[in-house]
N, C-alpha and C positions, 0 to 999 in steps of 0.2 A: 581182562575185563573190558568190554565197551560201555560207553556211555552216550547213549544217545538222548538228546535236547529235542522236548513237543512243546512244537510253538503252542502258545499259550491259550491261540483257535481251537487248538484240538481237546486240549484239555477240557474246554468250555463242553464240549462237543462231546466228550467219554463219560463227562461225569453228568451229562442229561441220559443218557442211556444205565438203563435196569441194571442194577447185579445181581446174579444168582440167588433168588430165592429174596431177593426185598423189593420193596416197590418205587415206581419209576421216582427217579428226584428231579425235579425241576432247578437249573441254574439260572440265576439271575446274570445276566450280561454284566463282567467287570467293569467296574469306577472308573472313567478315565483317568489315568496320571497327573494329580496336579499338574502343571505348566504355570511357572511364572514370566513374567510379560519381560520379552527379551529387547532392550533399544536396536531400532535396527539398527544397521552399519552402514557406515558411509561407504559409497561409491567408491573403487580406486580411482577413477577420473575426477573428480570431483573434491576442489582443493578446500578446507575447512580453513573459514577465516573467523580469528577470533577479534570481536571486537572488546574495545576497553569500555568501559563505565562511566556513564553520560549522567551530566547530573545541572542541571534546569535552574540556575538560580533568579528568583524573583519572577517578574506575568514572563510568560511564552512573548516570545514575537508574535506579531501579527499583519498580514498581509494584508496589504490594505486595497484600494482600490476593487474589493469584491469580486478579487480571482486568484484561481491556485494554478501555480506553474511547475511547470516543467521544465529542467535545464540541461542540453545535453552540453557535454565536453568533449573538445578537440584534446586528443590524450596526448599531443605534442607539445602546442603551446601553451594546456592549461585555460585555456580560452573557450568562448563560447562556441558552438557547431550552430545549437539551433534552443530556440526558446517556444515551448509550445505553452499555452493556456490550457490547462485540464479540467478546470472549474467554474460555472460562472456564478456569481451566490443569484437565487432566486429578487428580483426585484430592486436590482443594485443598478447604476447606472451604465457599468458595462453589459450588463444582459437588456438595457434599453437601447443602449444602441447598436442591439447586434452579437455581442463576442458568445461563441459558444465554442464546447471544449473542442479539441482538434485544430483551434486558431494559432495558426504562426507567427510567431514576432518578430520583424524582418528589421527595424531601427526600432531604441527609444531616444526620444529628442533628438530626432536626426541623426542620429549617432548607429553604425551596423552594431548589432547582437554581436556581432565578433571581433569586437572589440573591447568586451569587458571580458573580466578574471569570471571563470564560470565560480563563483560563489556566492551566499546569500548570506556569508555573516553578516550583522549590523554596521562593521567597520568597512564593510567592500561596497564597491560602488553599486552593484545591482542591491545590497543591502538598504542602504542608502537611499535607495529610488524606489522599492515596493515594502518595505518594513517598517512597521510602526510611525506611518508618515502623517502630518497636523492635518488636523480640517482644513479645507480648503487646496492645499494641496496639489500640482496638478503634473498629469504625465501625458506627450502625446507618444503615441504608439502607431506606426505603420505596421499592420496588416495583413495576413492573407489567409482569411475564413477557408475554412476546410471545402474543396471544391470549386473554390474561385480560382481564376485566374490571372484577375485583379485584385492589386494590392491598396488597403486604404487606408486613410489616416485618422484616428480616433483619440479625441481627446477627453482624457478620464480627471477627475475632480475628487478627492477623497470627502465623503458623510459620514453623519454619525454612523457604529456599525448599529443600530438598535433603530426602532419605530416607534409613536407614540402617539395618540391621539388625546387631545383636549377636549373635554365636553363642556359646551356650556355653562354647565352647572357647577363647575370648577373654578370658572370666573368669578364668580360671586362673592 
């Protein structure tokens, strides 16, 4: 005995067609097969790092001086390679005088970028110099705006971060 298997096309396809002495039956095109949603898979190239569980006690840190940076690391010494400015907030004193994103940071306080520990905890020196820093506050930073090729020296002063205006009528 053979057993031969009709793919399930054909089926569709025999039982649209008459049989002897009844009338033609019309098939409805089969249901697609559920499919439940499969995670893809990781790349074999592609190393899966797990990170641990990070957890925020009390306000965030805050960057002050009205710019987000960028820090790259020398993966040898742990040190700085290069510090770029990626932020300037709208209406802050570094966007008055100039810093937009793509700005390199070549010294702060005289001092080379490659010379600090590339980190920004609160205990590390770059911490220390752009984080949660008082009013008044001051950092000078040498420079080199994206496309210049001169380098400059810009002295930033920490404000309130907020605006406010007073109306007359308030005096009263």
């Amino acid at each position: 005995m053979t057993i031969r298997l009709i793919p399930t096309i054909s089926l569709l396809v025999l039982a649209s067609l008459p049989l002897q002495g009844q009338a033609p039956v019309t098939a409805k095109p089969a249901d697609p097969p559920e499919t439940k949603p499969v995670p893809p898979a990781a790349k074999p190239a592609e190393a899966i790092v797990k990170l641990e569980p990070m957890e925020v006690l009390g306000e965030p840190p805050k960057l002050s001086f009205g710019i987000s940076l960028q820090i790259w690391q020398d993966g040898l010494t742990g040190n700085v390679s290069t510090i770029y400015i990626t932020g300037v907030k709208p209406g802050s004193e570094a966007a008055k005088q100039g810093l937009t994103p793509f700005t390199q940071i070549d010294r702060i306080d005289g001092r080379p970028v490659q010379s600090y520990l590339a980190s920004l905890k609160s205990s590390s020196e770059l911490g220390k110099i752009f984080i949660n820093r008082k009013l008044g506050a001051k950092v000078a930073l040498e420079v080199l705006p994206a496309g210049s090729p001169k380098p400059k020296i810009i002295v930033l002063v920490e404000k309130p971060n907020f605006e406010f205006q007073i109306r007359s009528s308030d005096l009263k």
